[in-house]
C-alpha positions as CSV (number, residue, x, y, z in Angstrom):
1,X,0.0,0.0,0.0
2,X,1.4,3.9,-0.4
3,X,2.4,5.2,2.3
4,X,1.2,8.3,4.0
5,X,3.4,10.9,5.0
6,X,2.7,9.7,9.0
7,X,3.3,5.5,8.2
8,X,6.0,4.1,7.8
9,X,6.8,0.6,7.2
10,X,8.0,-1.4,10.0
11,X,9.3,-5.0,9.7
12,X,8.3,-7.4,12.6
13,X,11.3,-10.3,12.4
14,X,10.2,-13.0,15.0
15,X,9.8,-17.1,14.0
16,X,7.2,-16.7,16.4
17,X,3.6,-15.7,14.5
18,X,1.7,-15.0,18.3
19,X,4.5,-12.4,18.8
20,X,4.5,-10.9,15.4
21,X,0.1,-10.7,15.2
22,X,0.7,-8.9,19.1
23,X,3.2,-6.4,17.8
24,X,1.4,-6.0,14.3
25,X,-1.7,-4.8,16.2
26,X,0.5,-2.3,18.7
27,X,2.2,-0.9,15.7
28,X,-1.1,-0.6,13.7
29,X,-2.6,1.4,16.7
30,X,0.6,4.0,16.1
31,X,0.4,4.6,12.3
32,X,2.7,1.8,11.4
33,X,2.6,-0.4,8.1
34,X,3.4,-3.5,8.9
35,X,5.7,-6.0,7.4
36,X,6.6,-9.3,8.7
37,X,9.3,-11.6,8.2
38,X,9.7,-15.0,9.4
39,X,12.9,-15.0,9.1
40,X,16.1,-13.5,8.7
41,X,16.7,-13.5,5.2
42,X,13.2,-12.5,4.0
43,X,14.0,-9.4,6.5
44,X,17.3,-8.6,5.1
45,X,15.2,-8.9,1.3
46,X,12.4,-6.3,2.8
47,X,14.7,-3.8,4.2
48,X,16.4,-3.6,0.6
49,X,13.3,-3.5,-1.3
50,X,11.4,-1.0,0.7
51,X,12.5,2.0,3.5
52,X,12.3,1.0,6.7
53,X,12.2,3.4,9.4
54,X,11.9,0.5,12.7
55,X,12.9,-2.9,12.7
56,X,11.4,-5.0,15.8
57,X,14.0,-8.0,15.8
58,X,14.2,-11.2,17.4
59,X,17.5,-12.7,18.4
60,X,17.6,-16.3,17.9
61,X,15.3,-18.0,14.8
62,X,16.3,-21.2,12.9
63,X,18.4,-19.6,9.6
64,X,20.0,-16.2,10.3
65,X,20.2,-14.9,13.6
66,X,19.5,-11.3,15.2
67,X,23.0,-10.6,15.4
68,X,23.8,-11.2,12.1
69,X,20.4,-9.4,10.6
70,X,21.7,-6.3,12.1
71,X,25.1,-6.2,10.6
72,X,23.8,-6.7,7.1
73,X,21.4,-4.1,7.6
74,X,23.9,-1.8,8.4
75,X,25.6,-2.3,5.1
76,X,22.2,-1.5,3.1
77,X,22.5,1.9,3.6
78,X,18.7,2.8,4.9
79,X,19.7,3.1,8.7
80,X,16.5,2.1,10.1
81,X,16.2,2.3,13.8
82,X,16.7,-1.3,15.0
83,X,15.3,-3.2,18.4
84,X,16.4,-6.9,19.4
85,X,14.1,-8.8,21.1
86,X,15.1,-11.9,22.9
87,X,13.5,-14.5,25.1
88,X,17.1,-15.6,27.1
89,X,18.3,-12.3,27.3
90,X,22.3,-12.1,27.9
91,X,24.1,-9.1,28.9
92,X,27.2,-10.4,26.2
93,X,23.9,-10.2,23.3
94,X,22.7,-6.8,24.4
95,X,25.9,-5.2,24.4
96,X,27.3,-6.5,21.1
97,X,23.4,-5.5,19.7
98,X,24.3,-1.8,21.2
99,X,28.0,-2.2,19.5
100,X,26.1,-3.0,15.9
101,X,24.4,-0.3,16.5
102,X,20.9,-1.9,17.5
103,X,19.3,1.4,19.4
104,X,17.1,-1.0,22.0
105,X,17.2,-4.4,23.2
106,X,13.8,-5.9,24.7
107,X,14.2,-8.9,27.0
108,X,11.2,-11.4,26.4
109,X,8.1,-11.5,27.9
110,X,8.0,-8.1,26.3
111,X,7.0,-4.5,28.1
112,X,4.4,-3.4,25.5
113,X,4.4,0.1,26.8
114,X,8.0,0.3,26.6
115,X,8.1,-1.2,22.8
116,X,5.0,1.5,22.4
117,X,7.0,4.2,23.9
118,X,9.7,3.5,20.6
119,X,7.7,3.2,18.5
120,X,5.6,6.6,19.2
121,X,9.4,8.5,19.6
122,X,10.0,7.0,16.1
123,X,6.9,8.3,14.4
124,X,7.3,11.5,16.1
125,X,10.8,11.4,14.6
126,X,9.4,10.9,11.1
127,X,7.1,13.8,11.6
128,X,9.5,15.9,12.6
129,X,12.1,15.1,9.5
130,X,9.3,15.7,7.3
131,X,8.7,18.9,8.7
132,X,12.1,19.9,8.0
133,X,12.1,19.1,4.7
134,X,8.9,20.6,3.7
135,X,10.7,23.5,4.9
136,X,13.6,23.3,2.6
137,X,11.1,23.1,-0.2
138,X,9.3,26.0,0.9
139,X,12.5,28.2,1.3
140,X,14.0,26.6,-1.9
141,X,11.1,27.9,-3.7
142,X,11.7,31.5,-2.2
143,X,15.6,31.9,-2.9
144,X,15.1,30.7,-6.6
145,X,16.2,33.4,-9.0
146,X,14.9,32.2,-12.5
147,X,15.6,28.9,-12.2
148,X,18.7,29.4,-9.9
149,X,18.5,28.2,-6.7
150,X,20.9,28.7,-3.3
151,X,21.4,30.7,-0.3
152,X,25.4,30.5,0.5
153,X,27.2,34.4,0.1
154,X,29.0,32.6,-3.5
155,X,25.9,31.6,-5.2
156,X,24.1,35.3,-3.6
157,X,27.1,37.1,-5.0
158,X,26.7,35.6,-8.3
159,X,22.8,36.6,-8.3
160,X,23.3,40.1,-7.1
161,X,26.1,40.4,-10.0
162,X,23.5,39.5,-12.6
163,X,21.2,41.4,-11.5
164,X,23.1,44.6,-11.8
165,X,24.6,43.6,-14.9
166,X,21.4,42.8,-17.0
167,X,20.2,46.2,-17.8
168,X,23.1,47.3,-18.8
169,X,25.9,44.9,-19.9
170,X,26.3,44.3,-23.5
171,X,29.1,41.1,-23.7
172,X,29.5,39.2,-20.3
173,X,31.5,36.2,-20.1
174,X,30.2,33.4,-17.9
175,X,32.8,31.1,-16.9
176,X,32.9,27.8,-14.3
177,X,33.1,23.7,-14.4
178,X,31.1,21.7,-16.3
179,X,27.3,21.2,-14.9
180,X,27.8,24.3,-12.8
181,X,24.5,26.5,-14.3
182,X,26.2,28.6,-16.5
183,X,23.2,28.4,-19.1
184,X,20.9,29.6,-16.1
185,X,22.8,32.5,-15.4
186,X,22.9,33.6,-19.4
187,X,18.8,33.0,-19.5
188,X,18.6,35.1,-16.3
189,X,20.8,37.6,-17.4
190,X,18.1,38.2,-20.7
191,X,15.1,37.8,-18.5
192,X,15.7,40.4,-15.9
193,X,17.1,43.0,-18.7
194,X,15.7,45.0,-21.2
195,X,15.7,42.0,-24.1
196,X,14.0,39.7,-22.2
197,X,10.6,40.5,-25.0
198,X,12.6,39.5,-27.4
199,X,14.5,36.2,-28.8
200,X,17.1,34.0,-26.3
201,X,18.8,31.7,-29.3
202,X,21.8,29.1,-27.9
203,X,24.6,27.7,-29.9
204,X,26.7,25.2,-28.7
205,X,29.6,26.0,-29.9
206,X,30.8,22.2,-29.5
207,X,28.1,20.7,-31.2
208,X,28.3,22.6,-34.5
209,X,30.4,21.0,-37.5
210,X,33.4,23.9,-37.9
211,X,33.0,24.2,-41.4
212,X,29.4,24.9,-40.8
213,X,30.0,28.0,-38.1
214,X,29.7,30.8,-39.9
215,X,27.2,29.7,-41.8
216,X,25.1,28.8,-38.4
217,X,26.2,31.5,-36.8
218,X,25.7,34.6,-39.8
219,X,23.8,33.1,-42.1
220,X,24.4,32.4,-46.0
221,X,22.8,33.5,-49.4
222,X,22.3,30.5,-51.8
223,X,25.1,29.5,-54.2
224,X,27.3,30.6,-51.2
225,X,28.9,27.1,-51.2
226,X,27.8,23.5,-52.2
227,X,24.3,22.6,-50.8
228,X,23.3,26.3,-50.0
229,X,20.3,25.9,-52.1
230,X,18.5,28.9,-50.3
231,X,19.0,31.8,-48.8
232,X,19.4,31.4,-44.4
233,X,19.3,33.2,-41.7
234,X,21.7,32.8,-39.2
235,X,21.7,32.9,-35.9
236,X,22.7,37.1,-35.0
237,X,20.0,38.2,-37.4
238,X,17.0,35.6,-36.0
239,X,17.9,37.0,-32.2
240,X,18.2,40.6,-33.5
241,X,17.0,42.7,-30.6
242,X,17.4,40.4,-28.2
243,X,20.2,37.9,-27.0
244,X,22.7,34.9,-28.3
245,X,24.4,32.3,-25.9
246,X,27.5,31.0,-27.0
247,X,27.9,28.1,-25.0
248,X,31.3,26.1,-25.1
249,X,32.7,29.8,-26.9
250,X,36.4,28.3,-27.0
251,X,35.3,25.9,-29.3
252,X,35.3,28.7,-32.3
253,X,37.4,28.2,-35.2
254,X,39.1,31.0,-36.2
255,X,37.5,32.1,-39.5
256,X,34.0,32.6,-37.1
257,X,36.5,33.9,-34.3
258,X,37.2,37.2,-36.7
259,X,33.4,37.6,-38.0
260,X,32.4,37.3,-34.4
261,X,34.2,40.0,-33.4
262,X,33.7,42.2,-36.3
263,X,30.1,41.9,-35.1
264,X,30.2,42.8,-31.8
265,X,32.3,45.7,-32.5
266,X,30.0,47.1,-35.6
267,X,26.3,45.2,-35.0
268,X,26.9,44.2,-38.4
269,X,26.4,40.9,-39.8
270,X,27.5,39.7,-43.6
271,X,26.1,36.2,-44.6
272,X,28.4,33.9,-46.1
273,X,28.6,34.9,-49.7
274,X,27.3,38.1,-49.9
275,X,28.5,41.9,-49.2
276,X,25.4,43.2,-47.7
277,X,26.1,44.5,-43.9
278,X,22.6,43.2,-42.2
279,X,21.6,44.6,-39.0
280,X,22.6,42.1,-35.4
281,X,21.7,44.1,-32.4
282,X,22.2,41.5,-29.6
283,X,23.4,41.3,-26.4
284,X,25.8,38.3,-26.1
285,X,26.4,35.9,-23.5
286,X,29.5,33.4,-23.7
287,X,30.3,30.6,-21.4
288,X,33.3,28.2,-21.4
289,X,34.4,26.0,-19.1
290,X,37.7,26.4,-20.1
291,X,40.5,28.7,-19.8
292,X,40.5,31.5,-22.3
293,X,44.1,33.2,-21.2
294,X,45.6,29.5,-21.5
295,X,43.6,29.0,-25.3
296,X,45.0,32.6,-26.0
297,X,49.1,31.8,-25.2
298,X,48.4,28.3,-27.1
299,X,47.5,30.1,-30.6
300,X,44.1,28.7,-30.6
301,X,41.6,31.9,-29.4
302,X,41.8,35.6,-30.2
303,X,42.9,37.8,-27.4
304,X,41.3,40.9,-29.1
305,X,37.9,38.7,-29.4
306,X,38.8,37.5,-25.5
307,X,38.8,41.0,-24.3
308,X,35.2,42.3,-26.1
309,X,33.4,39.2,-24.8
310,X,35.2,39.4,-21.1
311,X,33.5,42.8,-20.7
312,X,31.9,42.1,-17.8
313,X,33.1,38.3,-16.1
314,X,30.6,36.3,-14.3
315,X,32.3,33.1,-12.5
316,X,29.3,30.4,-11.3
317,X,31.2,28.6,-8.4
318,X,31.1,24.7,-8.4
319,X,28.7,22.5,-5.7
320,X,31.4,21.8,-3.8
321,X,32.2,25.3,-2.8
322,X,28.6,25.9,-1.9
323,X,27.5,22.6,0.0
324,X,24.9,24.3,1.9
325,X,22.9,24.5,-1.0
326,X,22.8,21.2,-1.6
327,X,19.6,20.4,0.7
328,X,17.6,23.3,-1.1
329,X,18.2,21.7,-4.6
330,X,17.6,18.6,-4.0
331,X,14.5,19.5,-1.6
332,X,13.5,20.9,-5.4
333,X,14.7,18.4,-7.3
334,X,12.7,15.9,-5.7
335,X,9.6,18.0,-5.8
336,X,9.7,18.1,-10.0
337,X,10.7,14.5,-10.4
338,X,8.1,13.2,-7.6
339,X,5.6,15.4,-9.9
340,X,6.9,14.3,-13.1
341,X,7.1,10.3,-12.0
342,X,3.3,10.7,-10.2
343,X,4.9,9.6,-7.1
344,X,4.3,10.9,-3.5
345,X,8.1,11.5,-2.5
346,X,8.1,13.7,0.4
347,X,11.9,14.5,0.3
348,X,15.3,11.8,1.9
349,X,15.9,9.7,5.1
350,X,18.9,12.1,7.3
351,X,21.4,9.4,6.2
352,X,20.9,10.2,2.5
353,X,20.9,13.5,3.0
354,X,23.8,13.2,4.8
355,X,25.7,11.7,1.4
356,X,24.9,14.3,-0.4
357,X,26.2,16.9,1.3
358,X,29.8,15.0,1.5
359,X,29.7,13.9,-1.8
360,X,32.0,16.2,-3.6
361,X,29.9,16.8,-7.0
362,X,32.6,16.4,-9.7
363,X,30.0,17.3,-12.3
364,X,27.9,19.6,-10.3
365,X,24.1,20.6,-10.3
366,X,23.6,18.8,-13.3
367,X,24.8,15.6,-11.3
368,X,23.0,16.4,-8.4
369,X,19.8,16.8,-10.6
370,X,20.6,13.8,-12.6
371,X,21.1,11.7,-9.1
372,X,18.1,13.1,-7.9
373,X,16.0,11.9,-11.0
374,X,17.2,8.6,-10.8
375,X,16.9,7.9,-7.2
376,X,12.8,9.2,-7.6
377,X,12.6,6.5,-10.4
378,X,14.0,3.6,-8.2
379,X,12.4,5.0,-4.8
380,X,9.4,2.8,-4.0
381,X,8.6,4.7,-0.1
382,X,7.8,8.4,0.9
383,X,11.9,9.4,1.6
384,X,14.9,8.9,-0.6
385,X,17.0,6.5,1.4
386,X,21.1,6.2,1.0
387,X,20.5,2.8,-0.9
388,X,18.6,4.8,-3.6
389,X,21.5,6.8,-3.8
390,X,24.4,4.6,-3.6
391,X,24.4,3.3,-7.5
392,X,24.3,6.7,-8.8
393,X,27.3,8.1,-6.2
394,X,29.4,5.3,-7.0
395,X,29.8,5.6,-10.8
396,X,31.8,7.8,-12.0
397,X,31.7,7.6,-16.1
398,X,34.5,8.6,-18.3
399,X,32.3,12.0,-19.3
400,X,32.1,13.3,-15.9
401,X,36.2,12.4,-15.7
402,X,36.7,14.1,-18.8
403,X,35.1,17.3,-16.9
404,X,37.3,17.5,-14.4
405,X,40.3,17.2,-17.0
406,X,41.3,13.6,-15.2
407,X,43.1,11.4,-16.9
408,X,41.6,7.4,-17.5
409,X,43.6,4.7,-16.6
410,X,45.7,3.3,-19.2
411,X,47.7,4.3,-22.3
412,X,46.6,7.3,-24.1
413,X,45.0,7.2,-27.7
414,X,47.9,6.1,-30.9
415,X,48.1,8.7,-33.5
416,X,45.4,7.1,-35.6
417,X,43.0,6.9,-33.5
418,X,42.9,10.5,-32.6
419,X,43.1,11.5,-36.5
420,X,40.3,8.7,-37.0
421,X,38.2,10.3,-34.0
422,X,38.4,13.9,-35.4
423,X,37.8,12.6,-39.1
424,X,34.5,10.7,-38.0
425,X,32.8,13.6,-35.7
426,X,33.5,16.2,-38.5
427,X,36.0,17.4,-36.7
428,X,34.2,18.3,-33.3
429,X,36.4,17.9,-30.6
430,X,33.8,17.5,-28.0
431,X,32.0,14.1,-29.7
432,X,36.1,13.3,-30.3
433,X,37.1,13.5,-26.4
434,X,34.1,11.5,-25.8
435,X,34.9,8.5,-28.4
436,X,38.3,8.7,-27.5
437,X,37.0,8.8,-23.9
438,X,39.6,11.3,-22.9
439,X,39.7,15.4,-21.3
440,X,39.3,18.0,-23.3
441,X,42.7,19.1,-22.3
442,X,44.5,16.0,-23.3
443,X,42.8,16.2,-26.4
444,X,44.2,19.3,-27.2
445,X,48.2,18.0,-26.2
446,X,47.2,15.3,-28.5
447,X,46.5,17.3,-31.4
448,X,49.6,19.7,-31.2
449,X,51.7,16.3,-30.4
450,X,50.1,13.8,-33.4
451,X,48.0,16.7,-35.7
452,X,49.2,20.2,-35.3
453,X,46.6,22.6,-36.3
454,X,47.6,25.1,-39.7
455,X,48.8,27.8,-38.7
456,X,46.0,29.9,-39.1
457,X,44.3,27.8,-36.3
């Protein structure tokens, strides 16, 4: 059955039916859903399948005994409270319960209004976590700033910064790690200025063929080149009035690197194949998450195009500076994908949030939201528990290495493979780091050690 947000389930682990029917009626009078096991093993399946938050369990039965029921449940990751119950109570058993962490231990014939007493303290505990969370939803939904969402002074600064640049600032520069929101802070900077009536058009600046960026980004008349059958617009003319995102911005070749520049300092655009000057009055947002000064010294970015987009600098800090946020997103998180999945997920158990605020978010929101999302899709209770979690924590695939500019184990790509990775994506360097499942940065050392670009590169 669902569970309402003041039941929880509550396995009752006792060979003995008389004692689990007793205890199934005491815990029914306190809110509890009741589960009962037989035995150990069909516990230790329960407690993995569903989130427990109190486990009533007896000491000795035939298979696997109370003892060792508790230390597999501490390895599960759900930290239920846990009571033994035993009919030869031993002072040895009780305090190598207490050492497993086992938070009670009832000596047999049981004190019902002692076991009562736990399991009202435990309900009241629930309540109270569930409290705290709907207040982190609450507050998460007050310190959002279009779509942004965090109280800590980095992530305030980073607000207040946009919004005294967006009525003004022509060029910003929006720089910070992979997954870090840079996106959200170009479509806040066009929603809270002037522009924000007219078009917000993104380019990923990675994801574009090179010899097509000019074409993409300016537009082209027909005849222009092979296949230019018709005249386009490109990107600067659609978002005329309003504002382009260059996402990825290092990625320009150089031919688009010149034009680019030539139209932010005239608000000019020329289509490929044609003299006309056409009008491109946009305010324009670029983002990397990349060094610009390091591209500049290495010959592959313009310093003069550098220094009219870094008008104005914006730096979006990564999770792991601003861990005290990380309760507020996810408290938000959960909310959309519970909505989205038709579930009733009311928010995590304390030990999962707990993981999340140590885990150290190599690829930041983005994996925090992605985390998030699959945890709701596994979760089959009211609370995200650690177990939910744990699968998602403990990967770590070669793209979010590749954002942190870690090297993989192993040797690095031959000569031909890099040539043959470059060939086959058309030449763009982020599918190529991918397939060669490498950093951007080694990439690069790769292709000035194997296949220096032409000078004009």
């Amino acid at each position: 059955m669902p569970l309402g947000p003041s039941t929880q389930p509550r396995p009752l682990v006792d060979d003995d039916e008389p004692i689990r029917q007793l205890l199934g009626e005491v815990g029914g009078l306190e809110g509890f859903e009741i589960l009962e096991a037989a035995d150990g093993n069909v516990a230790i399946e329960l407690m993995q399948r569903r989130h427990v938050d109190l486990v009533l369990l007896d000491l000795h039965m035939p298979t696997v005994n109370g003892l060792d029921v508790l230390r597999q449940a501490r390895t599960l990751g759900t930290s239920p409270r846990i009571a033994l119950m035993s009919g030869a109570a031993q002072v040895e058993d009780a305090v190598e319960a207490i050492k497993l962490g086992a938070s009670e231990y009832f000596a047999k014939p049981l004190d019902l209004p002692r076991v009562r007493a736990l399991m009202t303290a435990t309900r009241r505990q629930f309540q109270d976590r569930i409290k705290v969370l709907s207040s982190d939803a609450q507050l998460a939904k007050r310190l959002e700033v279009c779509g942004m969402i965090g109280r800590s002074a980095a992530i305030r600064e980073v607000f207040e910064t946009m919004q005294r640049l967006a009525p003004h600032a022509r060029n910003v520069l929006v720089t910070g790690e992979t997954g870090s929101g840079k996106e959200l802070v170009a479509r806040a900077l066009h929603e809270l200025g002037p522009r924000k009536h007219k078009k917000l058009i993104t380019v990923n600046c990675s994801a574009v063929v090179e010899t097509l960026f000019e074409s993409e980004l300016f537009g082209h008349v027909r005849g222009a080149f092979t296949g230019a059958t018709s005249d386009k617009v490109g990107v600067f003319e659609a978002a005329n009035g309003g504002t382009v995102f260059l996402d990825e911005v290092g990625e320009l070749p150089a031919g688009a690197q010149a034009k680019l520049l030539c139209t932010l300092e005239n608000g000019e655009v020329q289509r490929v194949g044609s003299v006309e000057m056409r009008k491109g009055d946009v305010r324009v947002v670029a983002a990397t998450n990349r060094r610009l000064d390091q591209e500049i010294a290495a010959g592959r970015f313009r310093a003069d195009l550098y220094y009219r987009l870094n008008v104005v600098e914006i730096t979006v800090p990564p999770l792991r500076e601003r861990s005290e946020d990380v309760p507020y997103l996810t408290a938000a998180f959960v909310r959309k994908f519970s909505k989205d999945f038709g579930k009733q997920i009311t928010g995590l158990t304390a030990a999962a949030e707990e993981r999340l605020v140590r885990w150290s978010w190599p690829g930041n929101v983005r994996e925090l939201r992605n985390v998030i999302e699959r945890a709701c899709l596994m979760c089959e209770g009211h609370l995200l528990t650690e177990g939910d979690l744990s699968k998602s924590l403990v990967d770590r695939p070669a793209q979010v290495a590749a954002s942190l500019d870690e090297e993989p184990a192993g040797p690095p790509p031959t000569p031909d493979a890099v040539q043959e990775a470059l060939y086959t994506t058309g030449g763009n360097k982020s599918l190529a780091e991918r397939r060669l499942g490498i950093s951007r940065r080694a990439l690069y050392r790769l292709i000035d050690k194997y296949a220096p670009a032409p000078s004009n590169q």
